[in-house]
Gaussian input, Z-matrix of N, CA and C with variables (Angstrom, degrees):
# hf/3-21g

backbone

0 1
 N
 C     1     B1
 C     2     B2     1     A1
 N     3     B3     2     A2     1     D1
 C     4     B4     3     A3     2     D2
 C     5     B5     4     A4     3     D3
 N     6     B6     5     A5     4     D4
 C     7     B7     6     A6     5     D5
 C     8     B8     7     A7     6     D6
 N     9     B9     8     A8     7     D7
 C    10    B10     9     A9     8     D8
 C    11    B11    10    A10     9     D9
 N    12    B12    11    A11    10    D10
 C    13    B13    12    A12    11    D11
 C    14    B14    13    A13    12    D12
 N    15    B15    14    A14    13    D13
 C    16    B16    15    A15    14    D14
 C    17    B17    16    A16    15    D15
 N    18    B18    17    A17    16    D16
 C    19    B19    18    A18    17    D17
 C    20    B20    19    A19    18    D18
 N    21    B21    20    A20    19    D19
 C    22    B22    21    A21    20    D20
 C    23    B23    22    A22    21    D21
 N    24    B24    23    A23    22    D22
 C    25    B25    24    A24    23    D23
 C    26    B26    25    A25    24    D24
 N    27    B27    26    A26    25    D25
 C    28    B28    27    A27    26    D26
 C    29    B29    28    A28    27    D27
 N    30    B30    29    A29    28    D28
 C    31    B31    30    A30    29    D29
 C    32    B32    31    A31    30    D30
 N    33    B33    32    A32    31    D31
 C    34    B34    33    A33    32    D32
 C    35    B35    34    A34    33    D33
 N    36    B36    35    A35    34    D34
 C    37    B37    36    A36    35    D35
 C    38    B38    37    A37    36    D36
 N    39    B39    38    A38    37    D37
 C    40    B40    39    A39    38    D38
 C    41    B41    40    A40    39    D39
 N    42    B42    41    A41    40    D40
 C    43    B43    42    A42    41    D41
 C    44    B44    43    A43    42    D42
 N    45    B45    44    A44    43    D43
 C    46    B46    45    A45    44    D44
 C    47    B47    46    A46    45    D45
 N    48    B48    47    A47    46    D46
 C    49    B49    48    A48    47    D47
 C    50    B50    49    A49    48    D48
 N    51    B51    50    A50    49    D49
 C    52    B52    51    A51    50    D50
 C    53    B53    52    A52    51    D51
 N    54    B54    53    A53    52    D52
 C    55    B55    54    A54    53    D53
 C    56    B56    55    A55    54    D54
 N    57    B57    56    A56    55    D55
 C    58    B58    57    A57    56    D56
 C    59    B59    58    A58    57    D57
 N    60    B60    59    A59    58    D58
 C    61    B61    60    A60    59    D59
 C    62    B62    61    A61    60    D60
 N    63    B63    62    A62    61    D61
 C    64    B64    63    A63    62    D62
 C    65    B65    64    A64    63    D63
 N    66    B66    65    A65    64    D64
 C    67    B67    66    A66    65    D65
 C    68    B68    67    A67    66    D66
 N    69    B69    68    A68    67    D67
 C    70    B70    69    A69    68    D68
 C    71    B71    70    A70    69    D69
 N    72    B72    71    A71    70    D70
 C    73    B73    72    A72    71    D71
 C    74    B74    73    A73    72    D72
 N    75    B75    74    A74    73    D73
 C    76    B76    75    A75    74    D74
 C    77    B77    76    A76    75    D75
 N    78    B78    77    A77    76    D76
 C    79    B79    78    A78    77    D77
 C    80    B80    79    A79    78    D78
 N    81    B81    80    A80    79    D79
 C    82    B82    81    A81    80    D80
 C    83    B83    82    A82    81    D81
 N    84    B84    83    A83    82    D82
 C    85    B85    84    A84    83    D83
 C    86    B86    85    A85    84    D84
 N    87    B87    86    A86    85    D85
 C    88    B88    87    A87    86    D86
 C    89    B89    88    A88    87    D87
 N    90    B90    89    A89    88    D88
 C    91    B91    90    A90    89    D89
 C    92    B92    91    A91    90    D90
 N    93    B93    92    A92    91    D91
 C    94    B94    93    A93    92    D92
 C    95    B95    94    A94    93    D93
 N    96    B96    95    A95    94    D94
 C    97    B97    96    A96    95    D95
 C    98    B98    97    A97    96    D96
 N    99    B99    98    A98    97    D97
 C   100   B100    99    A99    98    D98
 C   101   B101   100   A100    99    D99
 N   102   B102   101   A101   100   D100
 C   103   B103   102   A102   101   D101
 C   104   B104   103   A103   102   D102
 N   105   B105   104   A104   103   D103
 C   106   B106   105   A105   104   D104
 C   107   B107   106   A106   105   D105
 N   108   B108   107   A107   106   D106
 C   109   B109   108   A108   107   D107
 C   110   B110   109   A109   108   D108
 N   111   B111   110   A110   109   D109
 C   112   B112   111   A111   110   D110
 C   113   B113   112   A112   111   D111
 N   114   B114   113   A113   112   D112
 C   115   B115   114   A114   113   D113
 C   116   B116   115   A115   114   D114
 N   117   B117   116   A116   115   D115
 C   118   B118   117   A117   116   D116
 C   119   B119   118   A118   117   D117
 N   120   B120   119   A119   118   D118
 C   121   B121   120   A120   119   D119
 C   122   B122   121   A121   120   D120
 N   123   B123   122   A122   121   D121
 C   124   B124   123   A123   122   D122
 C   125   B125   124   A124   123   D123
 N   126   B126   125   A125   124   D124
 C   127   B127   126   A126   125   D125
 C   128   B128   127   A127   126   D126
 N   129   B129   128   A128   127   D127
 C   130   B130   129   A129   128   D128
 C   131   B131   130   A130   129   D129
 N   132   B132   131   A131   130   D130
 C   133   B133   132   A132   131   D131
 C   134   B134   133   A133   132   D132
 N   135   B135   134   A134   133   D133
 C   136   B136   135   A135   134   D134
 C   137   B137   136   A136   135   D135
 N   138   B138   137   A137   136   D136
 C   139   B139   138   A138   137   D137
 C   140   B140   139   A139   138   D138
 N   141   B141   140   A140   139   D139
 C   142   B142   141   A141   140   D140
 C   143   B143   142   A142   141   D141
 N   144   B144   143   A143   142   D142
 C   145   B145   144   A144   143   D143
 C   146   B146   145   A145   144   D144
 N   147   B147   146   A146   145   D145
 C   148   B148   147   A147   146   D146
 C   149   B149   148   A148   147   D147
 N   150   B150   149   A149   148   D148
 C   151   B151   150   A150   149   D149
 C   152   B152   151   A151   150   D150
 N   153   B153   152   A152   151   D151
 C   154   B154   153   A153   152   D152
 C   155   B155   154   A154   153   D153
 N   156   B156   155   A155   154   D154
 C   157   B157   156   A156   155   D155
 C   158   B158   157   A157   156   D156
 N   159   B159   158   A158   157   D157
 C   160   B160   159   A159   158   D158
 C   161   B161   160   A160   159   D159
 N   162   B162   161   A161   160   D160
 C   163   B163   162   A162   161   D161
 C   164   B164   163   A163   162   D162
 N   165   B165   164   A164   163   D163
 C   166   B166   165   A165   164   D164
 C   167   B167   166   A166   165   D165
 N   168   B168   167   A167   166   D166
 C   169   B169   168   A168   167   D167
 C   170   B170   169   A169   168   D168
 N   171   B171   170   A170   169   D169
 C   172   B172   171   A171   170   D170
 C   173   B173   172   A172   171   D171
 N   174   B174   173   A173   172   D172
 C   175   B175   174   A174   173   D173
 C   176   B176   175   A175   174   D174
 N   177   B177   176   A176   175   D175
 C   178   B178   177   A177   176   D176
 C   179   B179   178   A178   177   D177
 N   180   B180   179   A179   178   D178
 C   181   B181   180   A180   179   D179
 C   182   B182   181   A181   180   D180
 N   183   B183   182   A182   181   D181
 C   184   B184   183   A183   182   D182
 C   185   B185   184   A184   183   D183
 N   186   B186   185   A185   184   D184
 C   187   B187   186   A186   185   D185
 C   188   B188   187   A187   186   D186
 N   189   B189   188   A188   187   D187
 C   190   B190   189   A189   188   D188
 C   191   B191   190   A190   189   D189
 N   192   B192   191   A191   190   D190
 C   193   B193   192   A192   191   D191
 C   194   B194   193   A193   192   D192
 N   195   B195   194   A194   193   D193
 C   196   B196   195   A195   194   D194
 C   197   B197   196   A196   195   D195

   B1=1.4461
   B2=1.5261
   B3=1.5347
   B4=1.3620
   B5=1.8766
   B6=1.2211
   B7=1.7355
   B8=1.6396
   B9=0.7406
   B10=1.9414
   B11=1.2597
   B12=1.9751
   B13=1.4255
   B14=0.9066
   B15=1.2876
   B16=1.8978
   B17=1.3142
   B18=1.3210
   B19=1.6311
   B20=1.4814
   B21=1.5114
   B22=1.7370
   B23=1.5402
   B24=1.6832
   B25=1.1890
   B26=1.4568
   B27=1.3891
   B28=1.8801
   B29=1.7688
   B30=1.5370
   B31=1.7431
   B32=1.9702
   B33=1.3340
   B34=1.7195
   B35=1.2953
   B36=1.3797
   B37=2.2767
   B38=1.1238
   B39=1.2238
   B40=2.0977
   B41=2.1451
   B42=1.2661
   B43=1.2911
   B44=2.1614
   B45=0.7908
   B46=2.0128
   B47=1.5766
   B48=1.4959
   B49=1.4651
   B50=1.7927
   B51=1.4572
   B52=1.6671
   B53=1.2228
   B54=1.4413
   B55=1.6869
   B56=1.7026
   B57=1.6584
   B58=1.3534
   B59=1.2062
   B60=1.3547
   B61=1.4868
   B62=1.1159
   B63=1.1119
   B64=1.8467
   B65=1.7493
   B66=1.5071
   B67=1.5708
   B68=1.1964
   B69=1.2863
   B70=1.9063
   B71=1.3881
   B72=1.3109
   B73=1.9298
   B74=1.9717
   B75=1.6033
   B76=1.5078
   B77=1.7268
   B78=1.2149
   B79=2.2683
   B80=1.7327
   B81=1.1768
   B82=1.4578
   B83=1.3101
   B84=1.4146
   B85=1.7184
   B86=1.6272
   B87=1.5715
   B88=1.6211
   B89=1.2567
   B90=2.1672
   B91=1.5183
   B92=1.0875
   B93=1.4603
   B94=1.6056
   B95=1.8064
   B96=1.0404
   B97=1.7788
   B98=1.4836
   B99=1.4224
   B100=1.2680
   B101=1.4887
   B102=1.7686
   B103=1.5550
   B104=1.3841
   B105=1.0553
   B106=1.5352
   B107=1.9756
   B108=1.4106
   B109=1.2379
   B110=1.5469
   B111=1.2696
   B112=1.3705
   B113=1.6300
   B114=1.0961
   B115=1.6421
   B116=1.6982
   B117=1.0330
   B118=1.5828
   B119=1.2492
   B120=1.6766
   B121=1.5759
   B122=1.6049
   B123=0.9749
   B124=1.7337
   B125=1.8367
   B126=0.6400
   B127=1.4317
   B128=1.6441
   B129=1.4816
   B130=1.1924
   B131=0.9861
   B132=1.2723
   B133=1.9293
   B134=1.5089
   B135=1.2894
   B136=1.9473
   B137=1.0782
   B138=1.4706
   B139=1.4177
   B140=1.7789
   B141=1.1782
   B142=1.5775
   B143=1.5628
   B144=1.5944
   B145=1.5651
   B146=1.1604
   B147=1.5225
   B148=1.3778
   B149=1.5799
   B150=1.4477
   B151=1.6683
   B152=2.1067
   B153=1.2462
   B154=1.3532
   B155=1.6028
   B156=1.8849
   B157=1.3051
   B158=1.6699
   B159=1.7611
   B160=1.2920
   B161=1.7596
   B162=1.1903
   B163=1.4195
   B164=1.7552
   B165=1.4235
   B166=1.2402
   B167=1.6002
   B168=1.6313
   B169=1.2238
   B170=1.6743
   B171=1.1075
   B172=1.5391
   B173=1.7095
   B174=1.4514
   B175=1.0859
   B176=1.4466
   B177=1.5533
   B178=1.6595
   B179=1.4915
   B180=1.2154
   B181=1.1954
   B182=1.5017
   B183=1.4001
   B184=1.7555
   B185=1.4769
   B186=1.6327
   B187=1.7363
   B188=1.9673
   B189=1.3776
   B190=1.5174
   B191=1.4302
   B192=1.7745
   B193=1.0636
   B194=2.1222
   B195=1.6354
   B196=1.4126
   B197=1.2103
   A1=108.52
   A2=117.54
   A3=106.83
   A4=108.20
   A5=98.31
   A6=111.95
   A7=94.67
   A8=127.45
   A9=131.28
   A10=96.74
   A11=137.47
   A12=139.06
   A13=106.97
   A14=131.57
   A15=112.26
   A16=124.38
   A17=112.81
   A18=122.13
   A19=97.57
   A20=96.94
   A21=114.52
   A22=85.19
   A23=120.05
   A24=127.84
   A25=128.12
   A26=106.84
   A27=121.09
   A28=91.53
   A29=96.25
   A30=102.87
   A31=91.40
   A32=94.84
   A33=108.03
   A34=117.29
   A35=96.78
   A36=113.71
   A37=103.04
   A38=88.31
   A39=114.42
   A40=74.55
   A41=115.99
   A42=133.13
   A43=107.36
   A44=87.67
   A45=74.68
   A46=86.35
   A47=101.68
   A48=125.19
   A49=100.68
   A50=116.77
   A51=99.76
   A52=126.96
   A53=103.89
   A54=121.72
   A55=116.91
   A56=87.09
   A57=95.22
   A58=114.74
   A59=146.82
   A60=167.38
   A61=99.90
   A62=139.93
   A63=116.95
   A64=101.82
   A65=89.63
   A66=91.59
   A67=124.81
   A68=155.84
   A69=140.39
   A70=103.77
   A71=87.71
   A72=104.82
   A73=97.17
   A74=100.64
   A75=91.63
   A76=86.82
   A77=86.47
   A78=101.93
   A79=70.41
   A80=84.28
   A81=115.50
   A82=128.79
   A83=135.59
   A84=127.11
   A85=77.03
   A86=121.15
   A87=121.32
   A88=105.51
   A89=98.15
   A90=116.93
   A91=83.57
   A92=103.61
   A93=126.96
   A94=78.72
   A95=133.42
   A96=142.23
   A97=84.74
   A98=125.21
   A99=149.77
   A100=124.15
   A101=91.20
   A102=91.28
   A103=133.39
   A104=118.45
   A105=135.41
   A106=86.07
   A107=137.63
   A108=139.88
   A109=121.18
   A110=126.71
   A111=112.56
   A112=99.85
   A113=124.71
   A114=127.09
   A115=114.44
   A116=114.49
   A117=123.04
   A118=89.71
   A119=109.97
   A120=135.70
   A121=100.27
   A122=121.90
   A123=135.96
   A124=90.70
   A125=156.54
   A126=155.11
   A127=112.19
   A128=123.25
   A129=130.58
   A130=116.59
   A131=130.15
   A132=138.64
   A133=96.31
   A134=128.72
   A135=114.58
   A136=104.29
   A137=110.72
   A138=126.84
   A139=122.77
   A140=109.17
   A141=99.76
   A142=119.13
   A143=94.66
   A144=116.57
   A145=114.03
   A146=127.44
   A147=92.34
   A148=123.22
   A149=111.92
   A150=135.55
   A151=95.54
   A152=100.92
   A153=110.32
   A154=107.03
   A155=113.24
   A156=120.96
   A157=88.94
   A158=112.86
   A159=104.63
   A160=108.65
   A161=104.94
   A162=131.60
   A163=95.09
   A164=136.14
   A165=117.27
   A166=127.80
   A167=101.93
   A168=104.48
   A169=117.87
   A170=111.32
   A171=120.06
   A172=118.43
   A173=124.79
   A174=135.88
   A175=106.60
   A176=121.85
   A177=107.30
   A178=103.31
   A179=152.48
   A180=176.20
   A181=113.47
   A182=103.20
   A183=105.98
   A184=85.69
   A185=84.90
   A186=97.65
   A187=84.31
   A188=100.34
   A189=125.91
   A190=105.68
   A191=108.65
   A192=74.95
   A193=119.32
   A194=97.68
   A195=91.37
   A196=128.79
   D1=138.00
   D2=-171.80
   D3=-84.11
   D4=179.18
   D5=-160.95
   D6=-80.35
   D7=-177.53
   D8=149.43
   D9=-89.66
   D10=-42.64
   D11=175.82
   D12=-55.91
   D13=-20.40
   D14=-179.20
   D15=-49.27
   D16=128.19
   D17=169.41
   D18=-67.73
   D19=131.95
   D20=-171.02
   D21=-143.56
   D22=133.90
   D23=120.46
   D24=-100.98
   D25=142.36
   D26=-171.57
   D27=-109.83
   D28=132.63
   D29=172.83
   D30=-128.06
   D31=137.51
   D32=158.08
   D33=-93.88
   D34=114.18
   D35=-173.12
   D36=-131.22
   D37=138.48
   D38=-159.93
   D39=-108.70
   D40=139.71
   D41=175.29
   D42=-125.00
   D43=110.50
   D44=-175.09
   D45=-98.49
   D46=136.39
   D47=-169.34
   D48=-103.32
   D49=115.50
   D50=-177.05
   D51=-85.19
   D52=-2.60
   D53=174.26
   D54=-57.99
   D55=-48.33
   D56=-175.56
   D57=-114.24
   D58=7.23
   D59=159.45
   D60=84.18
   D61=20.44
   D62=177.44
   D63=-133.49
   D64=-179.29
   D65=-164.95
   D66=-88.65
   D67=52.14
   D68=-171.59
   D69=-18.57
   D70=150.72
   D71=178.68
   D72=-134.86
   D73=117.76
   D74=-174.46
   D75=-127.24
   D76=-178.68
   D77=-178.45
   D78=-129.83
   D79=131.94
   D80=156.41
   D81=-119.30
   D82=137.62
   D83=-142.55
   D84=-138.96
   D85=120.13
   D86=129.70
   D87=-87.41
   D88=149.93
   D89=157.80
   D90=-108.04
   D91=141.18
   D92=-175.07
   D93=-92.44
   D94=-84.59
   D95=-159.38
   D96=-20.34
   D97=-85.26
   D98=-148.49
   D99=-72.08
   D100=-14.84
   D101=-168.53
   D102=56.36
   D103=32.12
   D104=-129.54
   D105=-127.64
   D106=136.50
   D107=156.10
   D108=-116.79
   D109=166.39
   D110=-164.28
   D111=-167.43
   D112=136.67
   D113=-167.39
   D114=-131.07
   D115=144.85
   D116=-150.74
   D117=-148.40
   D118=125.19
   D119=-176.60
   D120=-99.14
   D121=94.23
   D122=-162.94
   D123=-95.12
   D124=9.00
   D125=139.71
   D126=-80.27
   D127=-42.88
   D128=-176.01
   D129=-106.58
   D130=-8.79
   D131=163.93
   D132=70.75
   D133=31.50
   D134=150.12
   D135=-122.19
   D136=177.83
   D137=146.72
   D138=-33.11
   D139=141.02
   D140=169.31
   D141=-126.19
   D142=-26.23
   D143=161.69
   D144=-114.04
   D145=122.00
   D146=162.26
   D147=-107.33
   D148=171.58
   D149=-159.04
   D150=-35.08
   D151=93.40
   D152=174.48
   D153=-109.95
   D154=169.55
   D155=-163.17
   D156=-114.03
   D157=120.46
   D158=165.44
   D159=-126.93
   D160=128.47
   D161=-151.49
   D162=-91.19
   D163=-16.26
   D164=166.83
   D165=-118.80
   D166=32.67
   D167=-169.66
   D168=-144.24
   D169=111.28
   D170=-169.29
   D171=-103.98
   D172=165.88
   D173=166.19
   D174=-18.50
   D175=-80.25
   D176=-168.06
   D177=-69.20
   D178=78.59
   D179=169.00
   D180=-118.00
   D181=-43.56
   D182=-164.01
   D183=-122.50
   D184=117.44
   D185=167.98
   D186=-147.13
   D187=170.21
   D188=169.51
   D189=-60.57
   D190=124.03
   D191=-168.96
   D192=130.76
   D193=-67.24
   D194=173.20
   D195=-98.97

């Protein structure tokens, strides 16, 4: 179960879908501790990912941009 202390950064990412031509807008949350990522459907108010462990991807990863 996560802490309430967990170091969390939240990023807002626009995804353009080509199936359907327009853009998704999600919040995306790293746990830096846990390594842990997590994705939020901000048009539809749930989860879209939920809080998974990804093992090759760290903090300088998310810059403007990738």
């Amino acid at each position: 179960m996560a802490s309430l202390s967990e170091e969390r950064y939240s990023f807002n990412i626009d995804w353009y879908d080509d199936q359907a031509g327009i853009i998704r807008k999600f919040t995306l949350n790293y746990f830096v501790v846990t390594n842990m990522i997590e994705m939020y459907d901000v048009k539809n108010s749930r989860i879209f990912l939920k809080k998974i462990e990804v093992p090759g991807i760290k903090l300088e990863d998310f810059f403007v941009g990738a």
